[in-house]
C-alpha positions, -999 to +999 in steps of 0.1 A: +099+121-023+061+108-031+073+070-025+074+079+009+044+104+012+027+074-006+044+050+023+035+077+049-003+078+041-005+037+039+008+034+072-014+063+088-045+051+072-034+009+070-058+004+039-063+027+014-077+029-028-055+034-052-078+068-064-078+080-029-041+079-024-041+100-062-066+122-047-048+131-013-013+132-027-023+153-056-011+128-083-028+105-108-036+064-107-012+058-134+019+074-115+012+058-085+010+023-099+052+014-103+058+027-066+032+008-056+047-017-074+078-011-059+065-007-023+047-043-028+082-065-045+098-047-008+067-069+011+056-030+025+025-033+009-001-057-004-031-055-031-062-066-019-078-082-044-115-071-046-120-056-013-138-027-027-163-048-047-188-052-021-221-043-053-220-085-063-231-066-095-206-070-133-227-038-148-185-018-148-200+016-143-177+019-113-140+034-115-116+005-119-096+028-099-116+026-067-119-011-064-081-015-065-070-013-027-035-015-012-030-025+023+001-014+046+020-047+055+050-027+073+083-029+074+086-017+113+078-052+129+105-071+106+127-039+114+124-037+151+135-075+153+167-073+130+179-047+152+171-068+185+193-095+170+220-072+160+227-065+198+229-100+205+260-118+210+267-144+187+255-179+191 
């Protein structure tokens, strides 16, 4: 059930941290981080490397947690044109 709360609140919101999905699902970093997994080996999602390091500083006082961002890649686009080829008559 949280794989697709977690899918839910990626597509809402497009881009998201990994410790504000734990926040708003109620759940922690580490047991997001395999359906995340999952969700990215599926091409649903992506990591986006650094996009939350905007300091330019290397002091680590921030959460390792917050820099790590997910974005939605979607399955809906690729889904809506395997079903517009499944009416189609064969070739």
């Amino acid at each position: 059930m949280i794989l697709s709360r977690l899918s839910a609140y990626l597509r809402e919101r497009r881009r998201a941290s990994v410790a504000d999905m734990a926040h708003a699902l109620e759940s922690t970093p580490e047991a997001l981080g395999p359906m995340l997994g999952t969700l990215e080996r599926k091409g649903r999602v992506r990591r986006i490397v650094g996009a939350a390091s905007g300091c330019g500083t290397t002091c680590c006082k921030c959460d390792p947690e917050t820099l790590v961002v997910y974005e939605w890649a979607g399955s809906e686009a690729a889904a809506g044109a395997a079903e517009g080829l499944a009416g189609r008559p064969p070739a």
